[in-house]
C-alpha positions in Angstrom: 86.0 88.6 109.8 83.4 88.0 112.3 85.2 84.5 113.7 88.0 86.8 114.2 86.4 88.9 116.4 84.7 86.4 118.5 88.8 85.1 119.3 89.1 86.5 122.9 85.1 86.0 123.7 85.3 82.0 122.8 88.5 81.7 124.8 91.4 81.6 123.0 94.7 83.4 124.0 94.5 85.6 121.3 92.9 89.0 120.7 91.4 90.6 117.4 92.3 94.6 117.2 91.2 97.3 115.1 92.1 100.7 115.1 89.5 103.5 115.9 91.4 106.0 114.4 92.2 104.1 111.2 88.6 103.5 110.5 87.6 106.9 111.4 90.0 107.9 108.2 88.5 106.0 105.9 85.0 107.4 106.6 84.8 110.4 104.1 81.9 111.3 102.6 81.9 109.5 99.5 81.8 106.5 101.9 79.2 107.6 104.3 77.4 108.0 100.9 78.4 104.5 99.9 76.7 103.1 102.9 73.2 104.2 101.9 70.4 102.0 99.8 70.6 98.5 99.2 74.3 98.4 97.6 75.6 99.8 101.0 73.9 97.1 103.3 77.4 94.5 103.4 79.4 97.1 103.9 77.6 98.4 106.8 77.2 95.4 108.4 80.9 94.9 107.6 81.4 98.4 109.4 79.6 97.6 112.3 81.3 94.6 113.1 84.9 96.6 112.9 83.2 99.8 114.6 82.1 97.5 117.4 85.4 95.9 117.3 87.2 98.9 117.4 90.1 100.4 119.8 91.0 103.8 120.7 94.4 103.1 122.5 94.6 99.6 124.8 95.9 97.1 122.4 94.6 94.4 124.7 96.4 92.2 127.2 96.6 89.0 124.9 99.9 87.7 124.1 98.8 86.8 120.6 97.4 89.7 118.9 95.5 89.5 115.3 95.6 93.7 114.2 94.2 94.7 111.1 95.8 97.8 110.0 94.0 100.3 107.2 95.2 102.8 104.9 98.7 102.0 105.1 100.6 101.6 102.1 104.2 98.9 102.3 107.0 100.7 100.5 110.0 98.6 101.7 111.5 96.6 103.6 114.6 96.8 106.5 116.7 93.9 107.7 116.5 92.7 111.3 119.0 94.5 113.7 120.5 91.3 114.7 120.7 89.4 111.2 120.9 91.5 108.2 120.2 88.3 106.0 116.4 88.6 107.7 113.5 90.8 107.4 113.2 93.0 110.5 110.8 96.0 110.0 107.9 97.1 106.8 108.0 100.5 105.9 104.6 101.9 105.4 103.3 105.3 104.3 100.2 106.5 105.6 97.0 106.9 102.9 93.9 108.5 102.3 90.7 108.3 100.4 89.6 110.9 97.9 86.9 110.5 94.7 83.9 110.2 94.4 81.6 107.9 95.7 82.5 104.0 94.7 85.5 105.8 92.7 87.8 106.1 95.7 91.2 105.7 95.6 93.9 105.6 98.2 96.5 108.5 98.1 99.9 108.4 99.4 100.6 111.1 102.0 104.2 112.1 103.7 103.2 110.2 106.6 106.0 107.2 107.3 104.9 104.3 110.0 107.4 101.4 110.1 106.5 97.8 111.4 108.3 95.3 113.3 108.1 92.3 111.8 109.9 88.3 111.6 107.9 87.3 108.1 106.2 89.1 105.6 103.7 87.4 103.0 103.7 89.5 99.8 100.5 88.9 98.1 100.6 88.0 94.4 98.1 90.6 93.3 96.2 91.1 90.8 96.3 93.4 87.4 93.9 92.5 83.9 96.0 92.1 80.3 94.2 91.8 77.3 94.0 88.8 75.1 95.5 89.0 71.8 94.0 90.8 68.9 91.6 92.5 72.1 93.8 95.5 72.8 91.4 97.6 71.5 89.3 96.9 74.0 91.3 96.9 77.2 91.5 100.0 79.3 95.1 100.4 80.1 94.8 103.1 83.0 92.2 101.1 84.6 93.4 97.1 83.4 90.0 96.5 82.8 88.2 95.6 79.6 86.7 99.0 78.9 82.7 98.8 79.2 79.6 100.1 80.5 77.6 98.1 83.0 79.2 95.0 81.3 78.6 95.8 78.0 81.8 96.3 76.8 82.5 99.3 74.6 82.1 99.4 70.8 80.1 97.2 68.4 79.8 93.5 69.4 78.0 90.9 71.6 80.8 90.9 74.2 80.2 91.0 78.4 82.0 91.0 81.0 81.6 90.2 85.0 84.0 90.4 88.1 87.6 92.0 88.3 88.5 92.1 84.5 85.2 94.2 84.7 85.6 96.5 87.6 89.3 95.9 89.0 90.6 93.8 92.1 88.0 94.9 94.6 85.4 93.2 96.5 84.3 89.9 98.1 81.5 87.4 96.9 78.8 89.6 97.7 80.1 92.2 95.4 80.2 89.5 92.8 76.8 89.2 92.9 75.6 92.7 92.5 78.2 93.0 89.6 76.9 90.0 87.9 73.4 90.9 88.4 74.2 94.2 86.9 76.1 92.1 83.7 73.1 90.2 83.4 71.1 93.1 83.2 73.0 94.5 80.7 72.8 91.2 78.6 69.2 91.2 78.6 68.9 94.5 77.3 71.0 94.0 74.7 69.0 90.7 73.6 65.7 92.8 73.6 67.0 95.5 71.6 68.5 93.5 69.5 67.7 90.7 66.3 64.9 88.1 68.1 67.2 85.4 68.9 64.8 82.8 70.4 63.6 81.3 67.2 67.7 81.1 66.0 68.3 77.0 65.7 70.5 76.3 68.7 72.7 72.9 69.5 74.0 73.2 72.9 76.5 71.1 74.9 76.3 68.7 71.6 77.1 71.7 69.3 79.8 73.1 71.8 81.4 69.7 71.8 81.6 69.1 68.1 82.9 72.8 67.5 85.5 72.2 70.2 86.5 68.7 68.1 87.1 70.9 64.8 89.5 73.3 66.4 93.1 72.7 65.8 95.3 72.3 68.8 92.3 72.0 71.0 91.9 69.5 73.7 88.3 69.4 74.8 87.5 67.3 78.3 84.3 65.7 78.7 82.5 65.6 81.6 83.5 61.8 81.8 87.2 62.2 81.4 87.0 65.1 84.2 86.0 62.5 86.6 88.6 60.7 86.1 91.1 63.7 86.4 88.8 64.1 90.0 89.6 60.6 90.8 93.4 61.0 90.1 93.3 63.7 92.3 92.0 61.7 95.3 94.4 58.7 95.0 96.4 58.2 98.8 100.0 58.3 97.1 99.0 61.8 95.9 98.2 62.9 99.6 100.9 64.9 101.3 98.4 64.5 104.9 95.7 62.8 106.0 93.6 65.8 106.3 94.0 66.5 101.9 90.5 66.1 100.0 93.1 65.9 97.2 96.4 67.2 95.5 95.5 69.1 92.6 97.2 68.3 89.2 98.5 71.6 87.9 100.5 69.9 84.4 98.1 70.3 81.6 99.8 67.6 80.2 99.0 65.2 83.2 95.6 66.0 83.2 95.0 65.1 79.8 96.6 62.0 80.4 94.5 60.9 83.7 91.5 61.9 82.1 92.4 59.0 79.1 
């Protein structure tokens, strides 16, 4: 975010834009509130950058133009005026927050804004499922596994961390906080529950020989993943010059350049 606002300072025929208004939406009071204490400090500092970045009505005189739009929900799509086999406009319709604070969601208003547009990139989202033999477990409204600070619900030694935990939300910063508050969580548990420092424990060796004795399981040592790595990194894998590697995505290759 903040390399994009730099674009038209560092020289580049391009300009990074931001709408006043739009931001000015989205700052309700459950978000001024969300702002405050320690928790709030990214997304201040992620405010301030757009706040400083921030437009009221010239779009800039660029002719490339990077806009960041907020609160604006796609609901279709219109085919170009000239070719009706391409994409010519996104229908949007204009959103707002409401909840609590941290517990915001966006709601749909009447509002309709429609986009020109030559390509649209539909993101694959995400949504949680449950594992088999876990529904019990899984919050279906939310497609989360249902718990409280981590812990998931009901009697067991179960944790979780991350989106299955709290939903599609976030950056790595909020990945930290969430783990930190998992981890919290765990150790509670471990002190309120049976003293399990003096339990015998095995480790990698007794994670390896457990993974051995399971049907239809085929475990990867750390050797045979360095050979995967090395597989990866062969030249008549490269599709450029500038590839680090071409991943292997067939389970069934992997296994094979790992032996």
């Amino acid at each position: 975010m903040r390399e994009l606002t730099k674009l038209k300072k560092e020289g580049h025929d391009a300009s990074f834009i931001v709408r006043k208004d739009e931001l000015d939406l989205g700052m309700t009071e459950s978000s001024k509130a969300e702002l405050k204490g320690a928790s709030g400090r990214p997304k201040t500092r992620m405010d301030k950058l757009l706040q400083d970045s921030a437009i009221v009505k010239d779009k800039g005189d660029m002719a490339k133009q990077v806009e960041l739009r907020f609160l604006m929900n796609p609901i279709g799509l219109e085919p170009s005026d000239t070719n009706s086999e391409r994409v010519g406009k996104v229908v949007c319709k204009r959103t707002k927050l409401e909840g609590e604070p941290f517990q915001q969601k966006p709601i749909q208003t009447d509002e309709t804004e429609t986009l020109d547009a030559d390509l649209v990139l539909v993101s694959i989202g995400y949504k949680g499922i449950p594992l088999d033999g876990t529904e019990e477990l899984f919050d279906n409204q939310k497609s989360t596994v249902a718990n409280e600070h981590g812990k998931v619900a009901g009697d067991n030694n179960l944790f979780v961390s991350g989106w299955i935990k709290r939903g599609p939300s976030g950056i790595i910063g909020t990945n930290i906080g969430d783990a930190n508050d998992t981890v919290a969580s765990i150790m509670q548990f471990i002190n309120t529950q049976q003293d399990v420092s003096t339990q015998n424990k095995k480790g990698r060796v007794g994670l390896t020989d457990l993974l051995h004795t399971q049907d239809g399981v085929d475990a990867i040592s750390w050797d045979q993943f360095q050979s995967i790595d090395e597989a990866e990194r062969e030249e008549n894998r490269l599709r450029s010059d500038a590839q680090p590697r071409e991943k292997i995505l067939s389970i069934e290759e992997m296994i094979k350049a790992s032996s």
